[in-house]
NUFI-555576 format. One record per residue (C-alpha): residue number from 0; residue in one letter; x, y negated, z. Coordinates in Angstrom, 3 decimals. Layout:
% NUFI-555576
<pt NUM,'a',<X,Y,Z>>
...
This chain:
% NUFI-555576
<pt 0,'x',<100.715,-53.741,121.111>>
<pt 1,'x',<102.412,-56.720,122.156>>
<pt 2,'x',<102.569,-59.821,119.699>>
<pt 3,'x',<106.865,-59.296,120.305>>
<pt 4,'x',<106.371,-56.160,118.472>>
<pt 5,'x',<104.406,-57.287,115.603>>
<pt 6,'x',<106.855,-57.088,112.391>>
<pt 7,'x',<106.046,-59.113,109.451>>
<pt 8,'x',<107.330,-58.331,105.985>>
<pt 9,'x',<108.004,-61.559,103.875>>
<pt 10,'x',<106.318,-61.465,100.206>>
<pt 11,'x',<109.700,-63.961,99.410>>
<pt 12,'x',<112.828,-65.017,99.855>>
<pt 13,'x',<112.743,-68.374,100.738>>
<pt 14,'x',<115.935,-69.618,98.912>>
<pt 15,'x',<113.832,-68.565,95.943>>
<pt 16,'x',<111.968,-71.743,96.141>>
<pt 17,'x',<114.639,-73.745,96.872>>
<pt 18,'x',<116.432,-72.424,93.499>>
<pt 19,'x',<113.124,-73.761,91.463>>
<pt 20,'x',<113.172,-76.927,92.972>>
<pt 21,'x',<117.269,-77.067,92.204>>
<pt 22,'x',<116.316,-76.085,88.490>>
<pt 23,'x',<113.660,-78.236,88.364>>
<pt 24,'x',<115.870,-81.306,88.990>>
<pt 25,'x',<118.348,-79.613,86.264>>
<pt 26,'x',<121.343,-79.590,89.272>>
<pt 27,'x',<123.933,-76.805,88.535>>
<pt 28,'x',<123.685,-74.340,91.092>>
<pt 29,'x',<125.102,-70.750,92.688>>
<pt 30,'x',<123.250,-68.068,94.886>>
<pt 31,'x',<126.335,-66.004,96.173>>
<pt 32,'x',<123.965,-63.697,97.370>>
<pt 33,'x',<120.512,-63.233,97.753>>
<pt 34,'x',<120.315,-65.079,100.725>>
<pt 35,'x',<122.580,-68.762,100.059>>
<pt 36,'x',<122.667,-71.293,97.198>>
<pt 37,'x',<125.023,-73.914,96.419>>
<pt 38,'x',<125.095,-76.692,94.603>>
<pt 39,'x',<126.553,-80.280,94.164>>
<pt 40,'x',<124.841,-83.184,93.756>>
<pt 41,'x',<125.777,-86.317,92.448>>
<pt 42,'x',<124.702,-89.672,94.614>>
<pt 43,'x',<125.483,-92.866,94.125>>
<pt 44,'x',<127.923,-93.145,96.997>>
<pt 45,'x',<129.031,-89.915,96.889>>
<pt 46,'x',<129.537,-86.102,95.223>>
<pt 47,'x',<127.754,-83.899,97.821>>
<pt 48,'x',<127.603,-80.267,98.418>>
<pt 49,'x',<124.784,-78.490,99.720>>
<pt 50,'x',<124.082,-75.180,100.933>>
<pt 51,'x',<121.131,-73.596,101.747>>
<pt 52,'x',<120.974,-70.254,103.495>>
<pt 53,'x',<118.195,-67.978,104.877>>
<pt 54,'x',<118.497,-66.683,108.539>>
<pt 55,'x',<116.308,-63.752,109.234>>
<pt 56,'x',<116.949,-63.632,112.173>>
<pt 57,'x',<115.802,-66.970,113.425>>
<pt 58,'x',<113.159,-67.031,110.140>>
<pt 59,'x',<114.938,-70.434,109.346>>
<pt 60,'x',<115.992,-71.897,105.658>>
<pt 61,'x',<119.108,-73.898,106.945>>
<pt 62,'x',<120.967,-76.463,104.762>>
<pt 63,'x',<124.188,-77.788,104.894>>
<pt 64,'x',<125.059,-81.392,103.442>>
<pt 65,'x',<128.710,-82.249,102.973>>
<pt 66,'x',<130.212,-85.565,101.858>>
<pt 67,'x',<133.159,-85.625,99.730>>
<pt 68,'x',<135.430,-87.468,102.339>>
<pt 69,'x',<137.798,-85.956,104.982>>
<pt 70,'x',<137.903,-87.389,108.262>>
<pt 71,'x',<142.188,-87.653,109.299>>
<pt 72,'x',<142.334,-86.452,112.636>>
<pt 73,'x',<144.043,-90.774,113.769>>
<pt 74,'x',<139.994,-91.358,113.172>>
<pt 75,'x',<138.118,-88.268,114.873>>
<pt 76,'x',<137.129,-89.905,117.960>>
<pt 77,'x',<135.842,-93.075,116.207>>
<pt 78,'x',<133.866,-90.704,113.961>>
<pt 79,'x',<132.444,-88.728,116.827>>
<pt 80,'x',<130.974,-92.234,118.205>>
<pt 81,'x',<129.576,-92.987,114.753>>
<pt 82,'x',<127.835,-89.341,114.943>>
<pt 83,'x',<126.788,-90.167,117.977>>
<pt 84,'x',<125.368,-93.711,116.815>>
<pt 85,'x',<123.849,-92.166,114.160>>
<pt 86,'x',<122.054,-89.112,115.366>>
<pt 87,'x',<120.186,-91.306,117.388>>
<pt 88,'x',<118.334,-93.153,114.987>>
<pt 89,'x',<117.666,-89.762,113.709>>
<pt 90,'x',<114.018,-88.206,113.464>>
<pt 91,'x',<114.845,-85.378,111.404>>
<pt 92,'x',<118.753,-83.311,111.095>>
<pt 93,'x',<121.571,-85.095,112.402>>
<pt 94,'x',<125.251,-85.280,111.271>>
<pt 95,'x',<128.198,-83.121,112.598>>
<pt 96,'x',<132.014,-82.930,112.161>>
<pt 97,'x',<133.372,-79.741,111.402>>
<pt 98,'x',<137.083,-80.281,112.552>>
<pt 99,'x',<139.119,-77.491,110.461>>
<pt 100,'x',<137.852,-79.044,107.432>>
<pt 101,'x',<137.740,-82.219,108.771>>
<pt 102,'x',<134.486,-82.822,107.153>>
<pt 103,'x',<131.057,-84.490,107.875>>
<pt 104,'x',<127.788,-82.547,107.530>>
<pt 105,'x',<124.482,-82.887,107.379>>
<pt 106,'x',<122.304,-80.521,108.433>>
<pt 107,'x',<118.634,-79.486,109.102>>
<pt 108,'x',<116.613,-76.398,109.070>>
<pt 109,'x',<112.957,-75.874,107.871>>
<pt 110,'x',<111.644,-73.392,110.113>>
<pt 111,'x',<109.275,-70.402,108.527>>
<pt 112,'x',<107.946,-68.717,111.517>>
<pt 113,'x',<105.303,-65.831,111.421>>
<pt 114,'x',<105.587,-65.381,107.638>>
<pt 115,'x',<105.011,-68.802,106.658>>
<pt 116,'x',<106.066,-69.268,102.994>>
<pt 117,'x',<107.938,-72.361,102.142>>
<pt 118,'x',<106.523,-74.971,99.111>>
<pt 119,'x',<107.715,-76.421,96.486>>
<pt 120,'x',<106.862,-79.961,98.202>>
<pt 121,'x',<108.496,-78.536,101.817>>
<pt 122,'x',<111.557,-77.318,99.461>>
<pt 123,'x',<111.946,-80.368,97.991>>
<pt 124,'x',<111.511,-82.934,101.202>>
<pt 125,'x',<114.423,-80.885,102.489>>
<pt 126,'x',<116.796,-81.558,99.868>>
<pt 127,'x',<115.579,-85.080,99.552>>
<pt 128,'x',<115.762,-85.633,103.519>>
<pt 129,'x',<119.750,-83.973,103.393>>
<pt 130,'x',<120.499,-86.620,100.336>>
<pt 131,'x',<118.933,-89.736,101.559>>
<pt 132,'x',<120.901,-89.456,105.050>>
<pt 133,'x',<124.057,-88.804,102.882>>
<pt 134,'x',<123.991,-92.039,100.944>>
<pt 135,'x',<121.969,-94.247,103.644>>
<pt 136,'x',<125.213,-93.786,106.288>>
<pt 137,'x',<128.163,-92.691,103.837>>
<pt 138,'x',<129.120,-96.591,103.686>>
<pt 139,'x',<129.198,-96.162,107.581>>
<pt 140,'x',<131.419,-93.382,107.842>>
<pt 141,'x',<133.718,-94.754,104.707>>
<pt 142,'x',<134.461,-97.663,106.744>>
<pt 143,'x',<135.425,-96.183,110.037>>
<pt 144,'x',<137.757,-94.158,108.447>>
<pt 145,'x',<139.203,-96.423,105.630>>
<pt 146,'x',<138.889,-99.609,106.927>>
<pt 147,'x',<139.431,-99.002,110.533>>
<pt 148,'x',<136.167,-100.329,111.723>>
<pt 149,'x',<134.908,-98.939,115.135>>
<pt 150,'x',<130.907,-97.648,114.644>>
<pt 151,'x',<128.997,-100.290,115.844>>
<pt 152,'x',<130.921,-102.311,113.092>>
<pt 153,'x',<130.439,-100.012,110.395>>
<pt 154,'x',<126.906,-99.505,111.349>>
<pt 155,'x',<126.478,-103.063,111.658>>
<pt 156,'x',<128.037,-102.873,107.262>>
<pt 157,'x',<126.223,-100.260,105.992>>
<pt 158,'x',<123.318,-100.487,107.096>>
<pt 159,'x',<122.741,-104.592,106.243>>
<pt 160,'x',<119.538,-105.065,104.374>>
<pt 161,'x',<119.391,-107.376,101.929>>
<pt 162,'x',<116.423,-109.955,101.704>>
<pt 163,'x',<114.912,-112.058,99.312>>
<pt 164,'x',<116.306,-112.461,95.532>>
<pt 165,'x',<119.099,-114.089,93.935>>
């Protein structure tokens, strides 16, 4: 027998965990099936929707981060070169623009191959991985498409560190 032909059966769904780890940080949340859950999260830049879903088929636990702010189609291109900007200085998910919404996404994928169960602590980086990367650039993409400012000026914004104390 080949190793091709060896089929696993999962002891869990993994969107399971993720729906402990949702409840355990007391955020509202929807499974509209068996296989997805939603939920919104409030930052402090932003309301932001995630939505995790379970892919058998690549034995992946995908999420989905979107910001609450719609990119006009005058300001596309400029936010493609932010997204570009951005996803460089990326380890871990990168940021896309889904055009018929005209909204920016995060998004990432914990991988579960062979039967591999996720954790509480994998669940959890996930979520807190999609939310960080919301709020650390959401200045970033706010200014390219409110204020006009091409990326490497709106990087250049949102992403000064303040040093020292008043």
């Amino acid at each position: 027998m080949q190793l091709a032909e060896v089929q696993f059966r999962r002891q869990s769904n993994p969107v399971d965990m993720v729906e402990l780890v949702a409840a355990s940080r007391d955020w509202a949340f929807e499974r509209p099936c068996d296989d997805e859950i939603e939920m919104s999260v409030d930052g402090t830049r932003a309301r932001y929707s995630l939505s995790l879903s379970w892919m058998e088929h690549c034995e992946a636990l995908h999420l989905g981060c979107a910001f609450e702010l719609k990119v006009p189609a005058h300001r596309e291109a400029e936010v493609l070169r932010l997204l570009a900007r951005t996803n460089e200085a990326m380890l871990l998910g990168h940021f896309d623009l889904w055009p018929a919404e005209g909204a920016v996404m995060f998004r990432h994928a914990l991988l579960l191959s062979g039967n591999a169960e996720p954790t509480s602590e994998q669940a959890e980086r996930l979520l807190t991985l999609a939310l960080e990367n919301c709020e650390r650039y959401f200045d970033a993409f706010h200014f390219v498409i409110w204020a006009n400012k091409t990326a490497e000026e709106a990087l250049a914004c949102a992403m000064f560190e303040t040093v020292g104390h008043a």
